[in-house]
SEKE-671684 format. One record per residue (C-alpha): residue in one letter; x, y, z. Coordinates in Angstrom, 2 decimals, always signed. Each point is the difference from the previous one (the first is absolute). Example, Ala and Ser with C-alpha at 12.3 -4.5 7.8 and 13.67 -1.06 7.14 Angstrom:
! residues 2
+-----+---------+---------+---------+
: res :    east :   north :      up :
+-----+---------+---------+---------+
:   A :  +12.30 :   -4.50 :   +7.80 :
:   S :   +1.37 :   +3.44 :   -0.66 :
+-----+---------+---------+---------+
This chain:
! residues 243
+-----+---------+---------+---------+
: res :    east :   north :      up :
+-----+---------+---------+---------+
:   X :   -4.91 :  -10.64 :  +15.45 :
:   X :   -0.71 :   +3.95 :   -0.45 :
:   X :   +2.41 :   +2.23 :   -1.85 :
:   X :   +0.79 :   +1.61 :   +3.07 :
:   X :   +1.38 :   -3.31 :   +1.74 :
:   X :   +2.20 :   -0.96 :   -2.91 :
:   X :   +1.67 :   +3.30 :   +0.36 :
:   X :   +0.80 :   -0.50 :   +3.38 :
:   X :   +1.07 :   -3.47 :   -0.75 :
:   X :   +2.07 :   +1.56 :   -2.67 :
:   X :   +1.29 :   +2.45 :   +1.65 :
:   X :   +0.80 :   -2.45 :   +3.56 :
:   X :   +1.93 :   -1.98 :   -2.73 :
:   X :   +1.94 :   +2.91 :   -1.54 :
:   X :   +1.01 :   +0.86 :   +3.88 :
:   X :   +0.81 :   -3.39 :   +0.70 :
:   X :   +2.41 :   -0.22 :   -3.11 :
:   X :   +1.46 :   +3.13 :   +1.13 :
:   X :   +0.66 :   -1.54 :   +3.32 :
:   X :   -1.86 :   +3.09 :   +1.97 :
:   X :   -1.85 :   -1.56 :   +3.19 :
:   X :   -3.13 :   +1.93 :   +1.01 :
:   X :   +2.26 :   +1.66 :   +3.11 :
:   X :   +2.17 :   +1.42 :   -2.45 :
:   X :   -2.77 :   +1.19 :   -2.25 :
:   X :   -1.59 :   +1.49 :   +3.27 :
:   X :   +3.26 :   +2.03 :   +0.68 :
:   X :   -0.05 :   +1.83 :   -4.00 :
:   X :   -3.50 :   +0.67 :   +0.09 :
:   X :   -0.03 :   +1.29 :   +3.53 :
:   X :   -2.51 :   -2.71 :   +1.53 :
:   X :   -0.07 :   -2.66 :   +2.69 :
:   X :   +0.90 :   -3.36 :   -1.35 :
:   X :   -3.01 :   -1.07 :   +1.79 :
:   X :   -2.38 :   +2.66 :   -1.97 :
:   X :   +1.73 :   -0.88 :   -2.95 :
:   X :   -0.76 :   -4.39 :   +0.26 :
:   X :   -3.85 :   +1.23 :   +0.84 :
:   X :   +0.00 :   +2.05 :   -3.17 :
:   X :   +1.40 :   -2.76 :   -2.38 :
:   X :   -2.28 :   -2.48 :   +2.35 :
:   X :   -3.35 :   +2.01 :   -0.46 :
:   X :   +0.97 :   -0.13 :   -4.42 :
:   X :   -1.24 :   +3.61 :   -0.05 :
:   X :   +2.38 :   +3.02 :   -0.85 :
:   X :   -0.90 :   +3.20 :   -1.56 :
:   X :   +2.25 :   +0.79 :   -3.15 :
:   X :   +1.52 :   +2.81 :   +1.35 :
:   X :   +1.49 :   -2.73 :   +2.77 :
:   X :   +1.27 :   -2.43 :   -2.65 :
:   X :   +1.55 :   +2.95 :   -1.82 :
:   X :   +2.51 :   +0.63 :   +2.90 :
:   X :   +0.48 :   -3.42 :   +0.90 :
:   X :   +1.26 :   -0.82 :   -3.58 :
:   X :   +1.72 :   +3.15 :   +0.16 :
:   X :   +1.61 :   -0.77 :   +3.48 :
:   X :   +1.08 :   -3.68 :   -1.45 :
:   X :   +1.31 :   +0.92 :   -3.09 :
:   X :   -2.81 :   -2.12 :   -2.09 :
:   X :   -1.34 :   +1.81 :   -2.94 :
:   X :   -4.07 :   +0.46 :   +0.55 :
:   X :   -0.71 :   -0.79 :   -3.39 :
:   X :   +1.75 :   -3.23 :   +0.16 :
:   X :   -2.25 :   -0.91 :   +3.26 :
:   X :   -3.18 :   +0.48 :   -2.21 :
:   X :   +1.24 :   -1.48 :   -3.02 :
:   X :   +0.34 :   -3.07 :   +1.72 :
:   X :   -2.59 :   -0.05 :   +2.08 :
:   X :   -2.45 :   +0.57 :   -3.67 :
:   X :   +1.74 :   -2.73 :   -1.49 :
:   X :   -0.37 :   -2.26 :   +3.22 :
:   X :   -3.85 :   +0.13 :   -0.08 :
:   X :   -2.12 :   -2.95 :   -1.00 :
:   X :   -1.27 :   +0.12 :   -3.94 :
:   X :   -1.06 :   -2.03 :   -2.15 :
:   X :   +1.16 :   -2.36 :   -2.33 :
:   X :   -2.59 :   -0.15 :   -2.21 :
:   X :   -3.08 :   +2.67 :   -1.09 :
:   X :   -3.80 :   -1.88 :   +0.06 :
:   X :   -1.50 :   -1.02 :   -3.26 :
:   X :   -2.09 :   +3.13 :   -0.22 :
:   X :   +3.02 :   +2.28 :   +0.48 :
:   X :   +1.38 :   -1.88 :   -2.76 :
:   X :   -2.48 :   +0.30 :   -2.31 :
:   X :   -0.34 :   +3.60 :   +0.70 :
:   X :   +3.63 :   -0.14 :   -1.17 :
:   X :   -0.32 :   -1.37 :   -3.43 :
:   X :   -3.55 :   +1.41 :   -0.92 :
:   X :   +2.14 :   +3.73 :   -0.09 :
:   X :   +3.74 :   -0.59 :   -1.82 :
:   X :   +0.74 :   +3.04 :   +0.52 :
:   X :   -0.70 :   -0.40 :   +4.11 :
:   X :   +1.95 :   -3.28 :   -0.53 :
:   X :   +3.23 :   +1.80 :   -1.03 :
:   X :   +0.01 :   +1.87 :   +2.59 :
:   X :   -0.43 :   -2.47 :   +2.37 :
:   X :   +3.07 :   -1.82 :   -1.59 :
:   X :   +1.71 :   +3.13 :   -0.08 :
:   X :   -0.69 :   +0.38 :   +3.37 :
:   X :   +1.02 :   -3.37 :   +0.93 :
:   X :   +3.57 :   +1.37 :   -1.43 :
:   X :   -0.23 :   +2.86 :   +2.39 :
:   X :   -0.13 :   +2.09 :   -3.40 :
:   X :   -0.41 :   +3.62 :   +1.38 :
:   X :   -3.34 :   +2.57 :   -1.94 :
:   X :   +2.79 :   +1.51 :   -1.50 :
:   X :   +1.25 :   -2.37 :   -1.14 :
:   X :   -3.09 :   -1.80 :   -1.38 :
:   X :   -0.97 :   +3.19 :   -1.58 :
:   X :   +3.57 :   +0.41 :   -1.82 :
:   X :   -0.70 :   -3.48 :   -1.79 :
:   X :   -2.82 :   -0.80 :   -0.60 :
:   X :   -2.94 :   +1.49 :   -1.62 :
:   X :   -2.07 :   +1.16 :   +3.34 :
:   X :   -0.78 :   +3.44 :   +0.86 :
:   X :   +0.44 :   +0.82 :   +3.59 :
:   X :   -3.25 :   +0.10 :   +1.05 :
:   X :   -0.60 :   -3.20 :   -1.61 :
:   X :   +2.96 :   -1.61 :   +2.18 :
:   X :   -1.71 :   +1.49 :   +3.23 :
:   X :   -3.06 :   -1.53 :   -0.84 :
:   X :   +1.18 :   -3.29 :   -0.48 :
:   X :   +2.49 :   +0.05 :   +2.96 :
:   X :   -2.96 :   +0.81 :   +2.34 :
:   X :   -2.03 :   -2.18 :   -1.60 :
:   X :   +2.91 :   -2.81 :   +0.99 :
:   X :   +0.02 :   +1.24 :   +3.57 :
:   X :   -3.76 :   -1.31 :   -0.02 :
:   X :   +0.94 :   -3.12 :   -1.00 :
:   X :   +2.55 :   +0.23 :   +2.60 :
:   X :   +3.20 :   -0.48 :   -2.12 :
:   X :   +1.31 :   +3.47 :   +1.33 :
:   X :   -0.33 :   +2.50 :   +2.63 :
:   X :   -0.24 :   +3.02 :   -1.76 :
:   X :   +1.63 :   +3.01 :   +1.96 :
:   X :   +0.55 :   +3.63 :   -0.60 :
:   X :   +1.58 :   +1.04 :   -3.32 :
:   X :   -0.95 :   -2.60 :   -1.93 :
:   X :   +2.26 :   -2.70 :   +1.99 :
:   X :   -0.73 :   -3.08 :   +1.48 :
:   X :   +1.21 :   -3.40 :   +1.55 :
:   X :   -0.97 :   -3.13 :   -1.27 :
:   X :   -2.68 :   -2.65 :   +2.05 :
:   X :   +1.13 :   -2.79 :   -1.10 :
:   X :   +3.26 :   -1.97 :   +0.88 :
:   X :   +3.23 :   -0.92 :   -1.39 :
:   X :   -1.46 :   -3.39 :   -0.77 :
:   X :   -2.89 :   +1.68 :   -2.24 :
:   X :   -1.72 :   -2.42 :   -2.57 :
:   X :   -2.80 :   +0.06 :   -2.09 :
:   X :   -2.57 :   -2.24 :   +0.18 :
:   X :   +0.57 :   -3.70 :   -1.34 :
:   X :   -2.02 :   -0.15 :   -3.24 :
:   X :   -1.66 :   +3.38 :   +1.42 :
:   X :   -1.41 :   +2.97 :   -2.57 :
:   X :   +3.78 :   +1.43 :   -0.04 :
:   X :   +1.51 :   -3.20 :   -0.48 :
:   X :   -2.54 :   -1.08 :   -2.78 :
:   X :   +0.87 :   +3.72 :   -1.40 :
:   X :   +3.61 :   -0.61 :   -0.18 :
:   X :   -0.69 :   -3.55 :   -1.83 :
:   X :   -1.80 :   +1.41 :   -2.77 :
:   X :   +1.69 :   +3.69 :   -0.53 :
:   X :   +3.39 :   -0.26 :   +1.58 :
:   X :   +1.81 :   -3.27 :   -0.25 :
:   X :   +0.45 :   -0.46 :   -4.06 :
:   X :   +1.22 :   +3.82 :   +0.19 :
:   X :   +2.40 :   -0.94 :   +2.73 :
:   X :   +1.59 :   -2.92 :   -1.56 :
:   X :   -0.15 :   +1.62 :   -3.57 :
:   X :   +3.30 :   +1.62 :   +1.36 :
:   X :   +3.51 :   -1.26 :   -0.83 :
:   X :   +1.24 :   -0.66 :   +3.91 :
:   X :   +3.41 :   +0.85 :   -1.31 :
:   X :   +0.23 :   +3.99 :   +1.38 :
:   X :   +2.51 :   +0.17 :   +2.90 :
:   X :   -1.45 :   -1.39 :   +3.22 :
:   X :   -2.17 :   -1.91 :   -1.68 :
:   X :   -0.92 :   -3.53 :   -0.16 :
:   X :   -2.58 :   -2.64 :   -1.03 :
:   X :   +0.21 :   -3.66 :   +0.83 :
:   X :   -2.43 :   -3.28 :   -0.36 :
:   X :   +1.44 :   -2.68 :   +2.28 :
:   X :   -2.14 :   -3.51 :   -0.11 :
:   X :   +0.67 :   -2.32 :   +2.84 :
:   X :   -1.76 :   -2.82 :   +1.71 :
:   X :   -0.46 :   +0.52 :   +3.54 :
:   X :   -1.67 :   -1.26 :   +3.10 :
:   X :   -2.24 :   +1.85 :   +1.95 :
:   X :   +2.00 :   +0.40 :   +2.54 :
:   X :   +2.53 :   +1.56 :   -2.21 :
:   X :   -2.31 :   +2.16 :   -1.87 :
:   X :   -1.41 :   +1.65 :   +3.33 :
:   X :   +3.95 :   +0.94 :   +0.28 :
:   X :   +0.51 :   +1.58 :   -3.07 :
:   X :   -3.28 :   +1.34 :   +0.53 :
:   X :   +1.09 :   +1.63 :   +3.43 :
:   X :   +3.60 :   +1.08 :   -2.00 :
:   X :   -2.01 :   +1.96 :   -2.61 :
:   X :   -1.86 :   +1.90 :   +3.01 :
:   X :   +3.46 :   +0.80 :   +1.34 :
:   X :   +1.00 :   +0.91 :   -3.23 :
:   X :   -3.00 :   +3.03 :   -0.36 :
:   X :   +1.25 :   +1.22 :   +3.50 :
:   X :   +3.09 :   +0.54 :   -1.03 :
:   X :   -1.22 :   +2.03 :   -2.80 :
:   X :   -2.12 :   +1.72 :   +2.12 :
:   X :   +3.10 :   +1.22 :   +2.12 :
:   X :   +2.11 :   +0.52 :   -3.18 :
:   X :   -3.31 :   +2.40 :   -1.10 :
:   X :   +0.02 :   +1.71 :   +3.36 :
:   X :   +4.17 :   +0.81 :   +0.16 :
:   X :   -0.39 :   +1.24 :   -3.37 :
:   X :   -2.17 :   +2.71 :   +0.64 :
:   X :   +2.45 :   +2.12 :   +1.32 :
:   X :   +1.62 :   +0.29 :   -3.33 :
:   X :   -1.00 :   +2.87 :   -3.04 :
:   X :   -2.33 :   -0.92 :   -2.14 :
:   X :   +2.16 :   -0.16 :   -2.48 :
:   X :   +1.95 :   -2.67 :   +1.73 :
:   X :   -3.24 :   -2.55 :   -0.04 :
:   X :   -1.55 :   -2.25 :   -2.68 :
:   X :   -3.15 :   -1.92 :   -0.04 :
:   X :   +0.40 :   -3.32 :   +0.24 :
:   X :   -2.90 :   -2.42 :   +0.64 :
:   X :   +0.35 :   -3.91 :   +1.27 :
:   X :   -2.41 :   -1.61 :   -1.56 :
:   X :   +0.01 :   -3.33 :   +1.79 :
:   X :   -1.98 :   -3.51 :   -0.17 :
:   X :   +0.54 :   -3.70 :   +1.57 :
:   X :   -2.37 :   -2.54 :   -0.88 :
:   X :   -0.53 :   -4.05 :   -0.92 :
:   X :   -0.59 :   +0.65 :   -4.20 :
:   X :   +0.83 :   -1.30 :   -2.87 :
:   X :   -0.29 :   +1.68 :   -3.44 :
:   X :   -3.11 :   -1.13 :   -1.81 :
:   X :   +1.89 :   -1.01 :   -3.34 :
:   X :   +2.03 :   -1.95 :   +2.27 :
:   X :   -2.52 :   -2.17 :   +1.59 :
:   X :   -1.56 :   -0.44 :   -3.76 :
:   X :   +2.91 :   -2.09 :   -0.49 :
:   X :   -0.28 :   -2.02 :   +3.43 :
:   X :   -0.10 :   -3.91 :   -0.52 :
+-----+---------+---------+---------+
């Protein structure tokens, strides 16, 4: 579906929840009710038309093409190239993670070690990977969905194993919000494809919690990372001592 179909889908919706029928729409903007069904039929509007009819409804504009950006398709997932492009550049690989945190230049900038033309190189280098859309002063909206991963056992992943994990859980776990847990069980299949399906629900909530919290200051925010893993293993010493 095109971007200009979701926002009329969006925007149908928004009218809908508003309980404003097309007649009634027809009456503030000063059309028939008839020209205004053919216009929403035919899914083309210029923006100058949308303006008024979110004006004339109450619905904020901005909302309409928020949600119509965050309705389109993307990806779950980047392609093993993409990836490796990724890693083979750390810097370019901060950024993307950064970016994945919807980490403003500015803010990148302010913290890290990056001049600003080093930031806009690697930002539209990630728009051709297709991570971001790069737009006008240095912003951009992300390609990939809520339910981003990184590849299983991928260049990232394989990254992470040999740079990242020992320096995550070198930490203490005992800050405030914090947590660290190592839970062995013995399962069935059956009930490890639940937990399995619990754990997804689990990073979509965190997701949400990520998005809600943007609204706050900065200075209101942490970084916290979930660093996550379900899998049939037992440690090696252990199965030394197997019968």
């Amino acid at each position: 579906m095109s971007s200009p179909e979701l926002v009329l889908d969006v925007l149908r919706a928004e009218l809908r929840a508003a309980n404003i029928t097309y007649k009634a729409l027809a009456e503030r903007i000063g059309m028939s009710e008839s020209s205004v069904k053919r216009m929403f039929g035919q899914k083309d509007m210029p923006l100058s038309r949308l303006a008024q009819i979110c004006q004339a409804s109450g619905v904020a504009l901005e909302d309409v093409l928020r949600r119509a950006a965050d309705a389109r398709p993307h990806a779950d997932t980047l392609t093993l190239p993409q990836e490796k492009s990724l890693v083979a550049n750390p810097k370019l690989l901060l950024v993307a993670i950064c970016c994945l945190g919807h980490w403003s230049l500015e803010q990148v900038i302010e913290t890290y070690r990056l001049t600003e033309a080093e930031c806009i190189r690697c930002m539209a280098e990630l728009d051709r990977l297709g991570l971001i859309e790069l737009k006008p002063l240095n912003r951009y909206s992300l390609r990939v969905s809520n339910a981003f991963r990184w590849l299983a056992d991928g260049p990232v992943q394989q990254y992470f194993r040999e740079n990242v994990v020992a320096d995550y859980f070198a930490g203490r776990f005992d800050g405030p919000g914090e947590t660290l847990m190592c839970l062995p069980a013995r399962l069935s299949m059956a009930s490890a494809h639940e937990l399995t399906q619990k754990i997804q629900q689990l990073a979509g909530e965190l997701a949400r919690l990520h998005r809600n919290d943007r609204k706050l200051a900065t200075e209101e925010r942490d970084g916290f990372t979930l660093l996550l893993g379900f899998r049939s293993w037992e440690f090696a010493a252990f199965t030394k001592l197997r019968r």
